[in-house]
SERO-4910 file (N, C-alpha, C, O; in steps of 0.05 Angstrom, whole numbers):
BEGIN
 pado doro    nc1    nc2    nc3   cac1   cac2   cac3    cc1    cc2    cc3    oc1    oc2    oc3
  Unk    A   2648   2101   1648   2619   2104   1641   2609   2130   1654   2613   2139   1676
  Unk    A   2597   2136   1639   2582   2160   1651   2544   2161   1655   2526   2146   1645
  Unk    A   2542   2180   1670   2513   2171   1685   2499   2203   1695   2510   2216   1713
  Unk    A   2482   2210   1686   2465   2228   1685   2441   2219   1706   2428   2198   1707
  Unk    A   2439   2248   1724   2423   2242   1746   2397   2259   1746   2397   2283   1744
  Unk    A   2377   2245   1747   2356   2268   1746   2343   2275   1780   2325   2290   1790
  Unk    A   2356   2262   1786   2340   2264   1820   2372   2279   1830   2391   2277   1815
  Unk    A   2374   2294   1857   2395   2294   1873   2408   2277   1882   2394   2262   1896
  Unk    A   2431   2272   1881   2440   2248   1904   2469   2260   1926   2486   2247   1937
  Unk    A   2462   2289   1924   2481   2302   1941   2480   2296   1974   2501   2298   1987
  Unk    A   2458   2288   1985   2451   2287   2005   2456   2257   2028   2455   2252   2052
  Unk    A   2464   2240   1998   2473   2217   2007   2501   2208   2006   2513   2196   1988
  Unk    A   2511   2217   2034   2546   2214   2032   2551   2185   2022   2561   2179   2000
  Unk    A   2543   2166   2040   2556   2144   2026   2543   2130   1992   2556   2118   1975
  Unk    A   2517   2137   1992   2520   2131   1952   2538   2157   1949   2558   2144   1943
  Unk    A   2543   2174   1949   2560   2191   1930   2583   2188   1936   2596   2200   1919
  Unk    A   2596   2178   1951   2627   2163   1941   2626   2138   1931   2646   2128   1921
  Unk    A   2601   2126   1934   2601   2102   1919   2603   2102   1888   2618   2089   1873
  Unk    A   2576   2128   1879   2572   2125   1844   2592   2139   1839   2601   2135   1817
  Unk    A   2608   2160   1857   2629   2183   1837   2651   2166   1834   2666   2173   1816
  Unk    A   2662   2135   1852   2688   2123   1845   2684   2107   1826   2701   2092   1818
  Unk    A   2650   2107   1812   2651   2082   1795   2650   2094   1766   2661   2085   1745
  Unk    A   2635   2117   1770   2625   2137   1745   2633   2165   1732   2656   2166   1739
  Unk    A   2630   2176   1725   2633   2199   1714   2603   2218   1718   2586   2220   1701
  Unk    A   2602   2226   1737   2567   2239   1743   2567   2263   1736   2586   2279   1735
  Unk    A   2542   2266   1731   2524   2292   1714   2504   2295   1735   2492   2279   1749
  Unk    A   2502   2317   1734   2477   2323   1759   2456   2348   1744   2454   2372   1750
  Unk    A   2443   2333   1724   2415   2351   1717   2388   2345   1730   2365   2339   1723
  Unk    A   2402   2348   1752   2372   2348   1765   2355   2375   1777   2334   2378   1789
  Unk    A   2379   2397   1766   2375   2426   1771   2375   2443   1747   2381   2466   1743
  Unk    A   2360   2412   1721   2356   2430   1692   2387   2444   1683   2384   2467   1674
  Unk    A   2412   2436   1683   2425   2453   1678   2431   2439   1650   2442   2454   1633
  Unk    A   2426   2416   1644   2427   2400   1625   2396   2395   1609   2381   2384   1624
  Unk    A   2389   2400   1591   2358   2384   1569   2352   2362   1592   2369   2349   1602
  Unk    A   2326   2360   1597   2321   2330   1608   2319   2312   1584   2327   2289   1588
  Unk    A   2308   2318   1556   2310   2295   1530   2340   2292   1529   2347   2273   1515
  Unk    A   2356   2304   1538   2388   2305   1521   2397   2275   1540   2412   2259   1531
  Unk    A   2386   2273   1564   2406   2256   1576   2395   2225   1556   2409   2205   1560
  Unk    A   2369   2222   1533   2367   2198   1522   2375   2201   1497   2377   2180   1483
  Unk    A   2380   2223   1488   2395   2228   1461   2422   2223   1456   2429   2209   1436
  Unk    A   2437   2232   1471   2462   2228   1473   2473   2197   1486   2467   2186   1507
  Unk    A   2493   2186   1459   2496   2166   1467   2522   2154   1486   2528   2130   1491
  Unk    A   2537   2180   1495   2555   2181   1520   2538   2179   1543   2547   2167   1563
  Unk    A   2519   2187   1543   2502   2178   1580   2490   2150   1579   2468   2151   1568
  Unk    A   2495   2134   1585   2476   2105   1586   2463   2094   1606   2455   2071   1609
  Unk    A   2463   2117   1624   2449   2106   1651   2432   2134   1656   2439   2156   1648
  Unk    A   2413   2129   1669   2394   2152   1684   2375   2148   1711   2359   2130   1713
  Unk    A   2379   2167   1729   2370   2153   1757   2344   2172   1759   2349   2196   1763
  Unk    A   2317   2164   1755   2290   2174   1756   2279   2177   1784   2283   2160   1802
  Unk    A   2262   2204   1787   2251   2199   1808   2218   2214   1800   2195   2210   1809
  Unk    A   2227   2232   1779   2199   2243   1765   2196   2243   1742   2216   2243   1728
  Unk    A   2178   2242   1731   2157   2246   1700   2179   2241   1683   2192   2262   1684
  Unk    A   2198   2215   1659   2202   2229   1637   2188   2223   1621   2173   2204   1621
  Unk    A   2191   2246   1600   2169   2246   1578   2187   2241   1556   2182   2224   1540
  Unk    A   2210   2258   1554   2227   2248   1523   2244   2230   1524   2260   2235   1542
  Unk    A   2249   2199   1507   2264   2188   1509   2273   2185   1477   2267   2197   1457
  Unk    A   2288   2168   1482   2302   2162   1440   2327   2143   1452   2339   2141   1473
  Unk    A   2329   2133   1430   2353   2111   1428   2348   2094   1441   2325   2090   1448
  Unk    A   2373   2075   1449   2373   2050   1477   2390   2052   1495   2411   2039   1496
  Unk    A   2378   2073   1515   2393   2091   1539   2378   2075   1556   2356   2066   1549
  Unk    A   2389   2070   1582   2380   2053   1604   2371   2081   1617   2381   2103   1615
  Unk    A   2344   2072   1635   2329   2088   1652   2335   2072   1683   2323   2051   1687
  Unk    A   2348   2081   1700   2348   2070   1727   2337   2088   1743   2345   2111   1748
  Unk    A   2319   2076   1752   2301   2077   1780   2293   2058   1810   2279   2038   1813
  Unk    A   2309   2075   1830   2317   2066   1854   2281   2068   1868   2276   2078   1890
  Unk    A   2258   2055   1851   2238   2054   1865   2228   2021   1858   2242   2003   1847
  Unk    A   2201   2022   1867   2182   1998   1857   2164   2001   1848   2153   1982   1836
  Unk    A   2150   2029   1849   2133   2024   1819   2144   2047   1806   2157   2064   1818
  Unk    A   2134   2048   1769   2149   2053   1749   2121   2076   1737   2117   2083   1713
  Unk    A   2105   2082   1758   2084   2096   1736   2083   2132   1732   2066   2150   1725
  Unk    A   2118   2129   1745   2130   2160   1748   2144   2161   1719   2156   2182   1712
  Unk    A   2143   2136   1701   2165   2140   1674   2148   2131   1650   2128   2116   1650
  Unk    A   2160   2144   1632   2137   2140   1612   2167   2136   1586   2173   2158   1577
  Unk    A   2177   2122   1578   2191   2113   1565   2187   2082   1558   2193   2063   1571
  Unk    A   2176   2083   1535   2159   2058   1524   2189   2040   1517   2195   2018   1527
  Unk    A   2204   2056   1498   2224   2045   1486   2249   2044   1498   2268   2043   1482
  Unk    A   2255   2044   1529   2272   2041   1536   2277   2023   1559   2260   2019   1575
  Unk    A   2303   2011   1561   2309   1990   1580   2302   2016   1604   2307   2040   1603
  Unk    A   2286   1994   1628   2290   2006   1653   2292   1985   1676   2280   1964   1677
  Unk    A   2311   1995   1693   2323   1976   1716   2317   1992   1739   2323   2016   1743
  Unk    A   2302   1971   1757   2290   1984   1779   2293   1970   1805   2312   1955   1802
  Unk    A   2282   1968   1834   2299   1946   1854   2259   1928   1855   2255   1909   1870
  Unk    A   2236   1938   1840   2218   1917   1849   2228   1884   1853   2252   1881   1846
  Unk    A   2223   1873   1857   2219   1844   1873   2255   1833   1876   2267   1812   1871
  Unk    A   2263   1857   1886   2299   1848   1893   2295   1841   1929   2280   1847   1948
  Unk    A   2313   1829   1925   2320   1817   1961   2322   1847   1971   2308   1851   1991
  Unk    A   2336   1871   1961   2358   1883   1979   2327   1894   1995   2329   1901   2018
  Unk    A   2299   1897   1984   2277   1902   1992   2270   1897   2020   2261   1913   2037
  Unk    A   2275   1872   2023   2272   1870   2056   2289   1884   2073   2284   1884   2097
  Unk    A   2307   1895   2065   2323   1910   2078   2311   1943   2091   2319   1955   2111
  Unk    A   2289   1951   2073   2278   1977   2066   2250   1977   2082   2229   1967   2072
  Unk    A   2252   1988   2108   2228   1987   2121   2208   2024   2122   2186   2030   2131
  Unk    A   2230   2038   2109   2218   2061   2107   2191   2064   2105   2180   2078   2122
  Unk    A   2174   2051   2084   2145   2069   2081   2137   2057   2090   2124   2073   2103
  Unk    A   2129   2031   2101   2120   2018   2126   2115   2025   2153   2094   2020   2165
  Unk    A   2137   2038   2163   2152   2058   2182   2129   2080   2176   2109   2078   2190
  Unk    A   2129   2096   2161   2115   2118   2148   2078   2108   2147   2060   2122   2157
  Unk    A   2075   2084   2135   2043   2077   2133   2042   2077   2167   2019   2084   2174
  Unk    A   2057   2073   2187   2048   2066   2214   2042   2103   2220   2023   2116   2228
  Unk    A   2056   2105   2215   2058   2143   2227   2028   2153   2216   2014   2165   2232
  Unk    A   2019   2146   2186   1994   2159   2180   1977   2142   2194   1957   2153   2202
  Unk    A   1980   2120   2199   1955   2110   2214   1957   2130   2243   1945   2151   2247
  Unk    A   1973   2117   2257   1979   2144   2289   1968   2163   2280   1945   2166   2288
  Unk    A   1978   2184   2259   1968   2212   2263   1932   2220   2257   1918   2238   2266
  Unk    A   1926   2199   2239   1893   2196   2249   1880   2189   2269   1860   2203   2273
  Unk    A   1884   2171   2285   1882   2165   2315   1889   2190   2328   1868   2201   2336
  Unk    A   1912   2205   2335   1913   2227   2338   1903   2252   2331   1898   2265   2352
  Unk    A   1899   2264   2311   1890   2288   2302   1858   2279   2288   1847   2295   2273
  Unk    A   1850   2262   2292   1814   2258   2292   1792   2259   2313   1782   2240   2324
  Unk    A   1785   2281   2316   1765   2278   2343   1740   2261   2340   1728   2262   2318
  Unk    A   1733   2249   2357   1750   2241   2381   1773   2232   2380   1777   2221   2359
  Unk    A   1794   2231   2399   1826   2216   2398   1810   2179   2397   1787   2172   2403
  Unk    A   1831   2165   2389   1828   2133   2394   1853   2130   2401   1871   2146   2398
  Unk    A   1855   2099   2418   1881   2092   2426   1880   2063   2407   1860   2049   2403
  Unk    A   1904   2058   2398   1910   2042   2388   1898   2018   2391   1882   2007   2377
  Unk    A   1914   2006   2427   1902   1984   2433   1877   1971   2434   1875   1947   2438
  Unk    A   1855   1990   2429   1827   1983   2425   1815   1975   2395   1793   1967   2389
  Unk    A   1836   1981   2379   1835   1981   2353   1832   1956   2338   1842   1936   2349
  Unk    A   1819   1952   2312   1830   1925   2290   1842   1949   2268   1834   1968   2256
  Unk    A   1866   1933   2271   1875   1947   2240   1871   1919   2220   1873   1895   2226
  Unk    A   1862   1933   2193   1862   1917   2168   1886   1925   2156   1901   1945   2159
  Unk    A   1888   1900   2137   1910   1906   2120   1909   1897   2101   1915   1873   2100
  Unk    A   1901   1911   2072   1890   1904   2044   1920   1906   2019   1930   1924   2006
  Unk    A   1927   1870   2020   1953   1871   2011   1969   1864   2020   1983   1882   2030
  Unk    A   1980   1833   2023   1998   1826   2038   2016   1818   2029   2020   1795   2037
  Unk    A   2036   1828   2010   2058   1832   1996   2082   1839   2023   2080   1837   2047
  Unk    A   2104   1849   2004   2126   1862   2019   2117   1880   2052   2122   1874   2076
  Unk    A   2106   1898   2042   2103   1926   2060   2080   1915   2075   2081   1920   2099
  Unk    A   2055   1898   2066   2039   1890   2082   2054   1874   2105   2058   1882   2127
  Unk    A   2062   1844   2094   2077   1840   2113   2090   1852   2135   2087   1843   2157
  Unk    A   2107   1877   2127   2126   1891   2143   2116   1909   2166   2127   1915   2188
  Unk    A   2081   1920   2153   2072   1930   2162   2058   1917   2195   2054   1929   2216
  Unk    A   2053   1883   2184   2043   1878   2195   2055   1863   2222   2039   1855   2239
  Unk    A   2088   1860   2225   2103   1864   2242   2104   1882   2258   2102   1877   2281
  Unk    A   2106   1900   2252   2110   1922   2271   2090   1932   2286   2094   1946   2306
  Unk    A   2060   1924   2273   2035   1942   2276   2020   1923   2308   2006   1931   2326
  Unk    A   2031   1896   2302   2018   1873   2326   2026   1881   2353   2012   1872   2371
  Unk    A   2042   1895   2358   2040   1901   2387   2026   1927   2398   2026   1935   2421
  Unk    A   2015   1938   2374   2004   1965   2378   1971   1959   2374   1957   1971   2391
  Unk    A   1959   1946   2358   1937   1943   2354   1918   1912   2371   1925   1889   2374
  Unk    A   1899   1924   2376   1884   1899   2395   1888   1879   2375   1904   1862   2382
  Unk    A   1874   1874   2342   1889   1852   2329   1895   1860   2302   1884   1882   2296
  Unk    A   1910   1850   2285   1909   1865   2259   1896   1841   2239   1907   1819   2244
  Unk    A   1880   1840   2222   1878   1830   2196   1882   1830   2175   1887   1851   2162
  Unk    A   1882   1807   2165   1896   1813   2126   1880   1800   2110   1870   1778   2114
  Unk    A   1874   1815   2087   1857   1812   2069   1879   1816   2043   1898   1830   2043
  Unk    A   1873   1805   2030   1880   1810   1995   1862   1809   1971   1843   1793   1972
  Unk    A   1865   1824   1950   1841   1830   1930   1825   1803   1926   1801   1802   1920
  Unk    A   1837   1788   1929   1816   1765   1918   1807   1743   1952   1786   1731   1958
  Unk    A   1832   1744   1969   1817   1736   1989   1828   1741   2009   1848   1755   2008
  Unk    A   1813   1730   2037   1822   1750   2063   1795   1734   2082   1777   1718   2077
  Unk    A   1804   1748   2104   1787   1733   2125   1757   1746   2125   1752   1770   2120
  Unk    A   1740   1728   2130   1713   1735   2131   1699   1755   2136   1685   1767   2120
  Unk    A   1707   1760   2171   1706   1783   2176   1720   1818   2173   1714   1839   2185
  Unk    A   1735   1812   2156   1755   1838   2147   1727   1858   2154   1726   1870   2176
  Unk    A   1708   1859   2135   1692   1883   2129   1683   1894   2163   1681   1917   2172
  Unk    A   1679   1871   2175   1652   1878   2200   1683   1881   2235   1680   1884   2260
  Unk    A   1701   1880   2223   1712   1881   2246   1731   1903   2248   1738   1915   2269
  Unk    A   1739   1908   2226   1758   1924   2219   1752   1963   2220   1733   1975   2211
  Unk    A   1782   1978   2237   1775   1994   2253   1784   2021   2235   1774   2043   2231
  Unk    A   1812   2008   2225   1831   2024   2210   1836   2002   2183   1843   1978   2186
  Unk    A   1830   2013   2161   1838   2003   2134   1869   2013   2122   1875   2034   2111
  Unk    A   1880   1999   2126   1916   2004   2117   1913   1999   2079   1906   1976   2074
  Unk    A   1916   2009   2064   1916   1990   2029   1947   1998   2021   1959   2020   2020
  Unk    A   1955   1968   2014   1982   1967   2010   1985   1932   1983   1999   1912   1981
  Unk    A   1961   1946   1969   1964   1937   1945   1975   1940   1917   1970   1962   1907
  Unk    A   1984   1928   1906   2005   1937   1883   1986   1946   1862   1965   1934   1859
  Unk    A   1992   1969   1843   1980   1985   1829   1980   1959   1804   1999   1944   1804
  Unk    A   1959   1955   1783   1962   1940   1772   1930   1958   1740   1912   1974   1743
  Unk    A   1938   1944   1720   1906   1958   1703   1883   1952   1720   1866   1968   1727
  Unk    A   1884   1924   1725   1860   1911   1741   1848   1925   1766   1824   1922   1771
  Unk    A   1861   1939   1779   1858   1947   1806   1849   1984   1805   1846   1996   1827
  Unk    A   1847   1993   1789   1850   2029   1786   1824   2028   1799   1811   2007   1797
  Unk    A   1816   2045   1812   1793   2062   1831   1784   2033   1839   1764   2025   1827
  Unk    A   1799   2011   1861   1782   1991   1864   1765   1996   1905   1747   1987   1919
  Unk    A   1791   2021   1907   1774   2022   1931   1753   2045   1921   1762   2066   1912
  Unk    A   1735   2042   1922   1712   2057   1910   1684   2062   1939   1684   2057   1963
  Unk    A   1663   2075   1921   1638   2074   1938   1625   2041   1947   1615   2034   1969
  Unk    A   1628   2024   1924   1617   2003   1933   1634   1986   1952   1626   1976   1973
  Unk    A   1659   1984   1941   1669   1966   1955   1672   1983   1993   1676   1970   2013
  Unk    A   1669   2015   1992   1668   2018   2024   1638   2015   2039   1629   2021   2062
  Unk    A   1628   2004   2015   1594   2008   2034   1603   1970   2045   1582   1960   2054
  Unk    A   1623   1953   2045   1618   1927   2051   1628   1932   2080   1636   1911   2091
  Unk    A   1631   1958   2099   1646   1961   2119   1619   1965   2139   1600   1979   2133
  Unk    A   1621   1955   2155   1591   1959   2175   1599   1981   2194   1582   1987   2210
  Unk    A   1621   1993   2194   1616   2012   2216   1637   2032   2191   1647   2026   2169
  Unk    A   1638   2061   2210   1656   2073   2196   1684   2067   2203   1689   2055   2225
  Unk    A   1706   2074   2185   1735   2068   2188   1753   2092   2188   1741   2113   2189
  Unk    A   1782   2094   2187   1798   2105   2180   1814   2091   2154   1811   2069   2143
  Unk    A   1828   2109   2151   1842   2094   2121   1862   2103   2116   1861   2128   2116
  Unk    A   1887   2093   2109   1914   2101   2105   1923   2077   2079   1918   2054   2072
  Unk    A   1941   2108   2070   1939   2098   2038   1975   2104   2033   1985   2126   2037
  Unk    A   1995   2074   2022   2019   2086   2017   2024   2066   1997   2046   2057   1995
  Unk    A   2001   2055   1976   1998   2039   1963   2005   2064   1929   2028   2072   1922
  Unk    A   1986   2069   1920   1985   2088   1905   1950   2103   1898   1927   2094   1901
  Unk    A   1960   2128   1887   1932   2138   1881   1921   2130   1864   1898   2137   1867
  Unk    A   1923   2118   1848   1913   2110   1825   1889   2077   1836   1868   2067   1827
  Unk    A   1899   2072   1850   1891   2048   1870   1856   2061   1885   1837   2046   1891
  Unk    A   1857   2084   1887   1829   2094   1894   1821   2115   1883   1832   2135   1875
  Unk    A   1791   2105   1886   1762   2127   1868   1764   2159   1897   1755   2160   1920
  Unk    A   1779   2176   1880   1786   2192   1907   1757   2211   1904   1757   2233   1915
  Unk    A   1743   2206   1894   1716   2226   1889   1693   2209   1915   1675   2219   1927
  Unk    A   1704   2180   1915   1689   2170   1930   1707   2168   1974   1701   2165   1998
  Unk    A   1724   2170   1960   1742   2181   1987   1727   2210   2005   1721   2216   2028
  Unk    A   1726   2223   1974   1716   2252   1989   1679   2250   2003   1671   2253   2026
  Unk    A   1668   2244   1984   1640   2235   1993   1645   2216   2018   1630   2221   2037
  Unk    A   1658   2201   2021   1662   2185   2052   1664   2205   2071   1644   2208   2085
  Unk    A   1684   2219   2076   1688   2238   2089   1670   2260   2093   1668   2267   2116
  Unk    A   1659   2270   2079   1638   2293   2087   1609   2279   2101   1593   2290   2116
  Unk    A   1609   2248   2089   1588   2234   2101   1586   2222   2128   1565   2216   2140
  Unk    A   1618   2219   2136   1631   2213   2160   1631   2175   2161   1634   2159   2180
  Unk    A   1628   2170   2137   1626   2135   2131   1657   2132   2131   1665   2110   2136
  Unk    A   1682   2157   2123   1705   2149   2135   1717   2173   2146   1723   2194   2135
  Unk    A   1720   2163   2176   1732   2178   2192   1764   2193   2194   1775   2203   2214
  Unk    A   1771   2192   2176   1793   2204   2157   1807   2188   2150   1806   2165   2159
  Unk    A   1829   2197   2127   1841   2196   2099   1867   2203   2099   1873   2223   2085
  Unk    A   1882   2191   2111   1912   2199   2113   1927   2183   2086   1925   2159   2082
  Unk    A   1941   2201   2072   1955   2179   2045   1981   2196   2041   1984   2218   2052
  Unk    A   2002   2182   2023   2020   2192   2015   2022   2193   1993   2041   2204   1984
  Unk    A   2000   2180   1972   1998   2177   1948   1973   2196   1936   1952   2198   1950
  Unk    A   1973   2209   1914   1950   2220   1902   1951   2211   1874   1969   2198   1863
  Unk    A   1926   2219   1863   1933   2212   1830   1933   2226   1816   1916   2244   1815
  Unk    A   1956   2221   1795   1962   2239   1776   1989   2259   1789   2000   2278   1778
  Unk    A   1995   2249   1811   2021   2264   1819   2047   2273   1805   2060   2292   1812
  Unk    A   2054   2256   1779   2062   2258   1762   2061   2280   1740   2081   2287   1727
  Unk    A   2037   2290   1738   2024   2300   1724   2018   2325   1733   2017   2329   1757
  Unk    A   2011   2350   1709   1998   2375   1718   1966   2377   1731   1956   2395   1745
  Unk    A   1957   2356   1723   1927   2355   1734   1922   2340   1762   1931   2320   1774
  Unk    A   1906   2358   1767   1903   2370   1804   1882   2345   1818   1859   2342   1812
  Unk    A   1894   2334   1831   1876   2316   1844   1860   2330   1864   1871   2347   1878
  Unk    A   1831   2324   1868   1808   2332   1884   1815   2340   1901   1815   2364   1905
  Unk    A   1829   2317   1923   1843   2312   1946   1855   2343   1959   1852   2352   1982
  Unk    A   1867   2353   1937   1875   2374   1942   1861   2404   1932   1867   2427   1938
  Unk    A   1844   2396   1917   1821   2416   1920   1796   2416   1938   1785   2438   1940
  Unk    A   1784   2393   1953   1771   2397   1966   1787   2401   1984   1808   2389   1983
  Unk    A   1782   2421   2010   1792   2411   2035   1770   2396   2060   1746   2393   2061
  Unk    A   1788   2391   2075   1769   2374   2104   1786   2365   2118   1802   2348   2110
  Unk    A   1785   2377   2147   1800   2376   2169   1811   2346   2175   1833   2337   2183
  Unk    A   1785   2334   2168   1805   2300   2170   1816   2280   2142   1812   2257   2134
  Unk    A   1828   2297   2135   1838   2289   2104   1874   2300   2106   1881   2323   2110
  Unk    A   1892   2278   2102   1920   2287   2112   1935   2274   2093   1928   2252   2085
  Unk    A   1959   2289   2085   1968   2285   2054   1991   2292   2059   1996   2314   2068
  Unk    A   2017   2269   2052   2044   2275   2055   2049   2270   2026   2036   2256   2011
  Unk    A   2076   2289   2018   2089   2281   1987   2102   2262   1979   2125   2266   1971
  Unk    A   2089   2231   1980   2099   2213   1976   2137   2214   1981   2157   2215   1967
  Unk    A   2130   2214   2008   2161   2211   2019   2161   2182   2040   2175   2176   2059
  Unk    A   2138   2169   2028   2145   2145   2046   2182   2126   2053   2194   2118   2074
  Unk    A   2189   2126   2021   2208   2109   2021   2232   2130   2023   2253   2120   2016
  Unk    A   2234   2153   2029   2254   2179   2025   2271   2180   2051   2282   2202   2056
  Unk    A   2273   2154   2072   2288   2154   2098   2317   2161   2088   2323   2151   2066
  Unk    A   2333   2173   2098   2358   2173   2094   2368   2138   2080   2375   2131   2058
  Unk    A   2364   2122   2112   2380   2092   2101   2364   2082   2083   2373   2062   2072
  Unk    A   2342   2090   2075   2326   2075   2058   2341   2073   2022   2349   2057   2006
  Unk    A   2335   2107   2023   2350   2113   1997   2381   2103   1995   2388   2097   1973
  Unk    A   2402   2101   2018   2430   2100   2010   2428   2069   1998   2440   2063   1977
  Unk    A   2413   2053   2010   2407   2021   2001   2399   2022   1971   2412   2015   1952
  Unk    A   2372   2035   1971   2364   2030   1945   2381   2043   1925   2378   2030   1904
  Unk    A   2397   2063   1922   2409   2082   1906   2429   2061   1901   2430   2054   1878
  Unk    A   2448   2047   1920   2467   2036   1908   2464   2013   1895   2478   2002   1878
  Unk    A   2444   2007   1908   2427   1979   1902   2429   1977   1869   2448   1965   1857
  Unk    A   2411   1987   1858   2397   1997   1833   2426   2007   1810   2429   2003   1786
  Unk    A   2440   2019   1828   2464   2030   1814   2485   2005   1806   2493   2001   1783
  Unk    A   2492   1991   1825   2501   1964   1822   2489   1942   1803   2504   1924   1795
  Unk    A   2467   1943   1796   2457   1923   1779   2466   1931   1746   2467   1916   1727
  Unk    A   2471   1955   1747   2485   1963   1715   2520   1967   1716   2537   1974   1699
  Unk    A   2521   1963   1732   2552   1970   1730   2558   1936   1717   2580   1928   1711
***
């Protein structure tokens, strides 16, 4: 079988003796190959996504070693991905990563804060909330959990640092917005490894220059996918901090998920 790569996977010794003893690999992930050709051609039947496709055709499998899918735009094609797989608990990367953007706002926000004085919230208590919320209890005075529809009472009036690690869904697009941050009685911080599409980033920016949030650390923007330029990165402001969605990009993170994902089509 052969298998057309649109992402690199040179970097990962052990998937790459894993997929090269199973496969026949193609590596257009340096354009040396059409990106439509790898769904035209009916010798490639596998494809490992990590950005935008736009041309598909036939019934070519699209594999993607992520959990959400709003990097692929192939209506008509099978796609196999690791969302709601076991090997998941295994994968503490962006969790690991949401803890770091929380720290580096505590850190690089004047005034400094120390953790221990802190409530962290946590909007979303799925996989990563959970995970998050392991790791975060011995660092924070207490943490809370809230979810879109319910959550503890006090979330709004206690809460120090807002973590959102809710799943992107139609229902949910710009749901952290202006109204829903005016239900916070003091100002907050906010760390975002949920996705952009998940917040009204027009009302992110108005927080921030208003000082109603004390910065904006995310790994997600919206429209990242895309040629069109999120605010985020046209406005600037000293307490506004933006990594390239490399939450889940740990070395062990990826060798798990890559083989992971790769295994379910073999």
């Amino acid at each position: 079988m052969k298998i057309g790569f649109l992402t690199p996977y040179n970097h990962l010794p052990s998937f790459k003796k894993f997929v090269e003893s199973n496969f026949e690999c193609i590596d257009i992930s340096q354009k040396t190959v059409p990106v439509d050709y790898i769904f035209s051609a009916p010798n490639y039947p596998g494809c490992l996504v990590t950005n935008k496709v736009v041309e598909q055709a036939g019934t070519n499998k699209v594999v993607s070693p992520s959990t959400g899918l709003n990097h692929i735009i192939a209506n008509s094609v099978d796609i196999t991905s690791i969302k709601n797989d076991k090997i998941l608990e295994e994968i503490t990367s962006t969790a690991e990563h949401n803890l770091y953007l929380i720290l580096k706002l505590l850190r690089n926000v004047e005034p400094r804060h120390q953790a221990s004085d802190l409530t962290l919230g946590i909007l979303g208590h799925g996989r990563l909330g959970k995970m998050l919320e392991k790791i975060s209890k011995p660092i924070f005075k207490e943490v809370k959990i809230k979810d879109i529809n319910y959550g503890d009472t006090d979330f709004f009036k206690e809460v120090d640092i807002l973590s959102i690690n809710i799943d992107l869904t139609p229902n949910n697009v710009d749901f952290i917005n202006g109204e829903y941050l005016k239900q916070f009685t003091k100002p907050i911080f906010i760390s975002n490894t949920s996705r952009g599409e998940v917040v009204d980033e027009n009302s992110i920016m108005n927080g921030l220059w208003d000082k109603n949030i004390l910065g904006y650390a995310t790994d997600v923007i919206k429209e990242e996918h895309t040629s069109k330029v999120s605010i985020l990165k046209v406005e600037k402001h000293k307490n506004l901090f933006i990594t390239p969605h490399i939450g889940g990009t740990a070395l062990e993170a990826q060798e798990k998920a890559y083989k992971h994902v790769i295994t379910k089509i073999l």
